[in-house]
ZAVEX-923585 format. One record per residue (C-alpha): residue in one letter; y, x, z. Coordinates in steps of 0.1 Angstrom, whole numbers, padded with zeros to 4 digits, always signed. Example, Ala and Ser with C-alpha at 12.3 -4.5 7.8 and 13.67 -1.06 7.14 Angstrom:
<recs>
a-0045+0123+0078s-0011+0137+0071
</recs>
This chain:
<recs>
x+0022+0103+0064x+0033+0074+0082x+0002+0056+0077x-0018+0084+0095x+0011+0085+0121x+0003+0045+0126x-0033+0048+0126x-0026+0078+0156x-0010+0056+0175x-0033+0027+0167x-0059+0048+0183x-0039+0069+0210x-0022+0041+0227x-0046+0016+0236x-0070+0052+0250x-0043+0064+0268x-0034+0027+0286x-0071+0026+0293x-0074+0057+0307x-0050+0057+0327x-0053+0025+0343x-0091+0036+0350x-0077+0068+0365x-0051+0044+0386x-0079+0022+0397x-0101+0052+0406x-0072+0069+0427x-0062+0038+0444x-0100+0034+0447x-0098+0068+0464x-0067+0059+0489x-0084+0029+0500x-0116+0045+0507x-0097+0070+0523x-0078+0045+0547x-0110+0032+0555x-0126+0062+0567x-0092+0070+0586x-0097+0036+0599x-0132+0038+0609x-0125+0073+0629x-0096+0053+0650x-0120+0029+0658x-0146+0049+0673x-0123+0066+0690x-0102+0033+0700x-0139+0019+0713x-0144+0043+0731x-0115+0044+0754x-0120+0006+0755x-0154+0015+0771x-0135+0041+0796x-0115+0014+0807x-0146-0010+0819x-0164+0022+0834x-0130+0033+0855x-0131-0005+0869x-0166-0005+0875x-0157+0031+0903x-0124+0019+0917x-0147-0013+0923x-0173+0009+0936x-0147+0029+0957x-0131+0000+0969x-0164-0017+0980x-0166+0014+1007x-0128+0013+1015x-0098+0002+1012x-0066+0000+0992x-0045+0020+1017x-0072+0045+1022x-0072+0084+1005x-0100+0076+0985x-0089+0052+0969x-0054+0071+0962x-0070+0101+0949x-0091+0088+0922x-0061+0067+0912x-0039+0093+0909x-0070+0117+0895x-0074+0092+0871x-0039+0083+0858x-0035+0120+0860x-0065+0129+0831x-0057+0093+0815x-0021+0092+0810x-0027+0053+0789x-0036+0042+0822x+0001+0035+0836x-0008+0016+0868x-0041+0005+0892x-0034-0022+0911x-0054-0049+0937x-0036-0083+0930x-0049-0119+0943x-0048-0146+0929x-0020-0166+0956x+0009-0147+0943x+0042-0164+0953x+0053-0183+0924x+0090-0162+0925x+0067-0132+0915x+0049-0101+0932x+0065-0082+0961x+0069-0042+0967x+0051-0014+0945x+0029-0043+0926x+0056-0059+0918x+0072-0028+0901x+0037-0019+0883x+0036-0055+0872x+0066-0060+0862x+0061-0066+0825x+0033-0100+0835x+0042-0129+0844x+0027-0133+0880x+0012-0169+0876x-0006-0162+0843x-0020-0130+0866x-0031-0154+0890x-0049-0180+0871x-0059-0155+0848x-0078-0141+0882x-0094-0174+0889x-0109-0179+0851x-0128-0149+0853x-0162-0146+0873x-0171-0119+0900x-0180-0087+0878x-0161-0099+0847x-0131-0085+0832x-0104-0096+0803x-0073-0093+0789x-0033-0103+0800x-0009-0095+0772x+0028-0082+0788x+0057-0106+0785x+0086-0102+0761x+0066-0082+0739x+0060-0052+0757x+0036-0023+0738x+0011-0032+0771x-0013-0051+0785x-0035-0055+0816x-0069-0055+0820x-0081-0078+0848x-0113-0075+0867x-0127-0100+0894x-0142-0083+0923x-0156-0097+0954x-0137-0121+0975x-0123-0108+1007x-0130-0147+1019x-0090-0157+1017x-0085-0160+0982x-0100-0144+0946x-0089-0107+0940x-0088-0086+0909x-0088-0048+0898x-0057-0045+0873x-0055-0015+0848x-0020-0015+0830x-0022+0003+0799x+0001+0018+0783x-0008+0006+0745x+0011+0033+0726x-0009+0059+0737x-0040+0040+0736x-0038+0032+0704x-0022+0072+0689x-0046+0088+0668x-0059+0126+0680x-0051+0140+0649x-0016+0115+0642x-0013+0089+0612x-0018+0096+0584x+0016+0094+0564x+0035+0063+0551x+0007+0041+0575x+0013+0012+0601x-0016+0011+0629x-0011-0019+0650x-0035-0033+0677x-0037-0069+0683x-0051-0093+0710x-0078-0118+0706x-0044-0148+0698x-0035-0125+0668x+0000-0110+0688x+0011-0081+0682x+0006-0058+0714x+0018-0028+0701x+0031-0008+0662x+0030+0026+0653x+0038+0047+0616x+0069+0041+0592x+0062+0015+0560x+0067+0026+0531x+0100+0000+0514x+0083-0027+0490x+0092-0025+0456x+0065-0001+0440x+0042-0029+0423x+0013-0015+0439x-0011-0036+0464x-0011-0029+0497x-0046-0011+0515x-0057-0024+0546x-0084-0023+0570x-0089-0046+0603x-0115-0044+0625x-0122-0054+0660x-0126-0031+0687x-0165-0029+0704x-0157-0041+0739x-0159-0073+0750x-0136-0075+0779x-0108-0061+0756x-0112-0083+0725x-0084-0061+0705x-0084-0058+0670x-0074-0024+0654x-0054-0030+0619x-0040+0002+0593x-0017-0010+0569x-0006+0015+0536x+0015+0009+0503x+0004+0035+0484x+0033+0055+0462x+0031+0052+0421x+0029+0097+0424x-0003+0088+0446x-0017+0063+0424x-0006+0079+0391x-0008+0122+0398x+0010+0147+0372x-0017+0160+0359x-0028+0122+0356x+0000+0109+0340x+0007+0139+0317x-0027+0153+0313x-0048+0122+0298x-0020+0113+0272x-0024+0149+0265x-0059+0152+0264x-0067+0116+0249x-0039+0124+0220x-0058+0154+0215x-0089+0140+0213x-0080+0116+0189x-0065+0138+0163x-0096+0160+0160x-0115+0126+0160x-0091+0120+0130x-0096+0157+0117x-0131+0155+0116x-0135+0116+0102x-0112+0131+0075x-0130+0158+0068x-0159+0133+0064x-0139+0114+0040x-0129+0145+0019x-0167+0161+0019x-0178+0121+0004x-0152+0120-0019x-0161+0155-0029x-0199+0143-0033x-0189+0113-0050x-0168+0127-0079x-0193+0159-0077x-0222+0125-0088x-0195+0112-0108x-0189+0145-0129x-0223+0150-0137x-0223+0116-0147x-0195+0118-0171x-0212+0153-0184x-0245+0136-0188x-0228+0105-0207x-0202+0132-0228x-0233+0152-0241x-0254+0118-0246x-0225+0111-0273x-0221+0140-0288x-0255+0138-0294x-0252+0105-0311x-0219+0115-0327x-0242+0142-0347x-0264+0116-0353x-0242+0098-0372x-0225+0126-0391x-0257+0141-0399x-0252+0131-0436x-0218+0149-0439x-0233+0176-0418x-0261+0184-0444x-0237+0182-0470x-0215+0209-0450x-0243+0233-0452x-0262+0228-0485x-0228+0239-0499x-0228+0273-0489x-0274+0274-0491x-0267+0262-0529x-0244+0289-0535x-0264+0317-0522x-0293+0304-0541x-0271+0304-0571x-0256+0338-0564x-0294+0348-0558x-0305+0336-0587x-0281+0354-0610x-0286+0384-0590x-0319+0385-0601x-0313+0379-0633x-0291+0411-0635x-0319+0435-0623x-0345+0417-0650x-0324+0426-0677x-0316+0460-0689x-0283+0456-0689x-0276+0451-0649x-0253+0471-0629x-0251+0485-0597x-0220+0470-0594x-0225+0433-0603x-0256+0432-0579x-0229+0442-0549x-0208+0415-0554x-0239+0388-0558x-0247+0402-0522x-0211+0402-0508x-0211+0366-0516x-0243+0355-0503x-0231+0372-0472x-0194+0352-0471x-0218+0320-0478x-0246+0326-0447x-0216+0334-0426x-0200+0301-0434x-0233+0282-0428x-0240+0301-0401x-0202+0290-0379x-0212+0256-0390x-0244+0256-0375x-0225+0276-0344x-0198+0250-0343x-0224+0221-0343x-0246+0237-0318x-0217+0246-0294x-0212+0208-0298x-0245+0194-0286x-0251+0218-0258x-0253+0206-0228x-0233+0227-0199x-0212+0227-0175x-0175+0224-0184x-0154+0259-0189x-0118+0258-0187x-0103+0287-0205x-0074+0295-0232x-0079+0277-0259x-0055+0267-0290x-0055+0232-0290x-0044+0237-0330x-0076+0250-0336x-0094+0223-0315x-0084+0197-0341x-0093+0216-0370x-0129+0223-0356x-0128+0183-0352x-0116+0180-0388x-0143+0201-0402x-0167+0182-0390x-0155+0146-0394x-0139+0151-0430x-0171+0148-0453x-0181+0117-0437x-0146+0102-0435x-0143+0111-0474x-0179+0093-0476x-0159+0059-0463x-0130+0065-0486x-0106+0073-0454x-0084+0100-0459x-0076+0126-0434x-0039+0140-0425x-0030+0170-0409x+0010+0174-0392x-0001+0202-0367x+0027+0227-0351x+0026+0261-0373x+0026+0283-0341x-0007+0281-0320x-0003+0258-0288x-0021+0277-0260x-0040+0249-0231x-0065+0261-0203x-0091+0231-0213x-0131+0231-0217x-0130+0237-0261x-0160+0212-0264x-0149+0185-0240x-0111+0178-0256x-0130+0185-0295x-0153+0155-0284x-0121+0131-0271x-0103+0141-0302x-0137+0134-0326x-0142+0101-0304x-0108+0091-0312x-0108+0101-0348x-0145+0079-0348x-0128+0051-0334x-0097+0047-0362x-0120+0050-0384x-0139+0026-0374x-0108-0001-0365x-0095+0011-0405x-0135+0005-0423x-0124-0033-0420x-0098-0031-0441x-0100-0034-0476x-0063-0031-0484x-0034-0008-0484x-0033+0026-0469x-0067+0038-0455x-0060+0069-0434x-0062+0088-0405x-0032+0112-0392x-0034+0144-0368x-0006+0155-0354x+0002+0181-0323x+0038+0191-0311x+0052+0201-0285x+0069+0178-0257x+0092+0196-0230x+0060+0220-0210x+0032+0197-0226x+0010+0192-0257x+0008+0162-0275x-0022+0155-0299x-0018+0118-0313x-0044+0101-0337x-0025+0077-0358x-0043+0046-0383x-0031+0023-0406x-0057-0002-0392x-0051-0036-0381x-0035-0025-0346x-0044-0034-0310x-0036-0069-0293x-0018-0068-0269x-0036-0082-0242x-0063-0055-0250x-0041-0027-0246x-0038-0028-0205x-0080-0026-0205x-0084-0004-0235x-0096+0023-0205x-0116+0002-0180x-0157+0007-0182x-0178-0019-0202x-0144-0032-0219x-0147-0027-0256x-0134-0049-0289x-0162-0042-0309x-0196-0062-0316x-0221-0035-0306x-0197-0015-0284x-0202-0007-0247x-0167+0003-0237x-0179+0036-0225x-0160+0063-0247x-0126+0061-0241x-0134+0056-0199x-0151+0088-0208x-0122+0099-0226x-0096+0094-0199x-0121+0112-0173x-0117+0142-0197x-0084+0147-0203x-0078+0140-0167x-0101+0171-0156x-0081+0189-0179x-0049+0177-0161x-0035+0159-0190x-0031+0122-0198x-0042+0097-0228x-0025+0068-0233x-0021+0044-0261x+0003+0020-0282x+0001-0002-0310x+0018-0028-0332x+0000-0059-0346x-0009-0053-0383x+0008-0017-0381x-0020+0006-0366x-0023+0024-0333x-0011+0056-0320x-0038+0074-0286x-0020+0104-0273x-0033+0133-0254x-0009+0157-0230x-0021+0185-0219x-0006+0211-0196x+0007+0242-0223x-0006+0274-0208x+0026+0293-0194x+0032+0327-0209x+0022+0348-0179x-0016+0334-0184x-0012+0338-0218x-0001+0373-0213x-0028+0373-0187x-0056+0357-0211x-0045+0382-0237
</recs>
């Protein structure tokens, strides 16, 4: 559990950093972009009235060229103009000899925030027809537009437009929130601020977007200024959606790659039992190969019987003397002899079959002594005797009949073969089942030489084996058995004083065998 709980977060963590800062970079991506086209908008607009100002000096200059200051012309289109442009807060005609203690009457109120000598030589820079920029003194939000016009022959004159920067510079549709628009001169000061800052202290990088305005007797520069908030940059559904979504997507990515996992392993041990059942019937075949003597002498006893039994029956009818009744019993015991020849031939074939395995009831007593009857002959044939300590009550197991008879026959084999060595003392072979707490234990027991130790730890790895001409394949196969089964084999052993294997195998609880009943 809390290896799959690492490899989650292994996973989830890093996707969910990663997506998220994607999705920050694309929103903040998104605000800038935004700013900019907020910014671009304002500057259009910003141009344009720029552009307004030079054309409303170029028809006062027209007007005044057919009049004069003092004349209702001229008053009328001021006022008609300061009327539909309310950013224009003053028209004046100033020259360029102003007194050096300042301007005098109505100018000098209109003018009020310019310092009268800068007005003057400001006048004097420009050429007839040309127009620029005074910035206000003491940091006023306004600043004058100067135009040279004809001289009157005393001295150089000038339109001035005083405008109001504030409303120059306010957006038709306001700011958007948490923005600072300022508008600077062509010196980089400050002329005029509008919008609330957002505080510092967020992390995130400020947007911006500067750009100067399209007219070139008002060289002002338009600037937007934005901290965007962490809510902006990192939404709700951002935030708590992609950890959401991405730890989603990794547990079915987990799901599914386990899945994977379970449907190879399946495949694999699907390969590998076919293997083992391949390799299981490959030596029981060559298990009946080597008993075959003992097997022929299994069945001639019961064929030499019935041709005794025949032989005497016919006998009986030859002579005068038969009877009815003697000829029944010659055939009753031919019968009880071709039965007996015919469950060895059953057991043996039952043996050598290859199938797939069955698990089903099956009394593990009787297991062994299907194991004895076909070992015995051929373990009398080596002068090894055979010992039998089973349980008198039967010991019910759900197990495949033919796979535990071939572990129990492969263990018998092998005892007998660590006890043919031997060529004094006790030569035999014990088997013995009992019952241990909800298990069955069926141990094979030798009086061989025993096991060394160092042998016993890889008595059950493939290709291991302390014979000359073994292969260290049967009790591998052995283990894979009784492990289908559910049970376990295991062995122990004392040097010079034989070795014990032990199988345990689930016993069958009574409501199967009720059940199997």
């Amino acid at each position: 559990m809390k290896s799959r709980l690492a490899t989650f977060l292994l996973l989830w963590v890093p996707l969910a950093l990663i997506g998220l800062g994607l999705g920050a970079a694309i929103e903040f991506t998104r605000a800038s972009d935004a700013l900019h086209r907020e910014g671009a908008t304002l500057h259009r607009v910003l141009s344009q009235r720029a552009e307004q100002h030079d054309a409303h000096l170029t028809s006062l200059a027209a007007v005044l060229a057919s009049s004069t200051a003092d004349s209702g012309t001229w008053r009328a289109v001021v006022e008609a103009m300061q009327r539909f442009y309310p950013r224009i807060a003053a028209v004046e005609l100033a020259g360029s000899g102003a007194p050096p203690d300042g301007l005098e009457g109505k100018a000098a109120e209109n003018l009020k925030d310019f310092d009268p000598l800068a007005l003057a030589a400001r006048i004097r820079e420009l050429a007839p027809g040309h127009a620029g920029t005074l910035p206000s003194r003491g940091g006023k939000p306004f600043y004058a537009l100067v135009k040279r016009i004809p001289d009157n022959g005393s001295e150089p004159r000038a339109l001035v437009l005083v405008i109001d920067a504030t409303r120059m510079a306010e957006p038709e549709g306001g700011l958007p929130e948490e923005t600072v628009l300022a508008l600077h001169d062509s010196s980089g000061a400050r002329i005029v601020s509008q919008g609330r800052e957002r505080p510092p202290g967020t992390g995130l990088p400020e947007l911006t977007y500067e750009r100067a305005l399209g007219s070139r007797s008002q060289p002002l520069v338009l600037s937007l200024e934005r901290r965007p908030a962490v809510a902006e940059i990192l939404p709700p559904i951002l935030l708590i959606g992609w950890p959401l979504a991405s730890g989603l997507a990794v547990l079915l990515l987990l799901a599914v790659l386990r899945e994977k996992r379970a449907s190879q392993r399946a495949r694999e041990a699907m390969r590998l039992h076919q293997q083992d059942a391949r390799l299981a019937h490959a030596m029981r075949v060559n298990t009946v190969g080597e008993m075959a003597s003992g097997i022929a002498h299994e069945i001639t006893q019961p064929l030499t019987a019935i041709l005794s039994q025949s032989q005497a029956g016919l006998r009986l009818m030859r002579s005068a003397a038969g009877h009815p009744d003697a000829l029944i019993g010659v055939l009753d015991a031919n019968v009880r002899h071709a039965l007996r020849a015919g469950e060895i031939l059953e057991r043996l074939r039952a043996y050598v079959t290859r199938r797939e395995p069955q698990p089903q009831p099956n009394d593990l007593n009787c297991i062994v002594r299907n194991v004895v009857a076909l070992t015995q002959r051929d373990l009398l044939e080596r002068g090894i005797g055979l010992n039998l300590e089973l349980v008198p009550s039967p010991l019910p197991a759900r197990v495949d009949r033919v796979a535990i008879e071939q572990v129990v026959h492969n263990l018998v084999r092998n005892a007998a073969e660590a006890i043919a060595g031997e060529t004094g003392g006790r030569r035999e072979i014990t088997l013995t089942t009992r019952l241990v707490g909800g298990d069955v234990e069926i141990a094979v027991s030798d009086t061989g030489p025993g096991i060394a130790e160092a042998d016993l730890a890889r008595l059950f790895e493939p290709f291991f084996t302390t014979k000359s001409g073994g292969m260290g394949l049967g009790l591998p196969l052995c283990e894979r058995l009784v492990q289908s089964a559910g049970g376990r084999i295991a062995a122990r052993s004392e040097a010079g004083r034989g070795a014990v294997f032990t199988v345990r195998l689930p016993l069958l609880a009574l409501e199967q065998r009720i059940a199997a009943e």
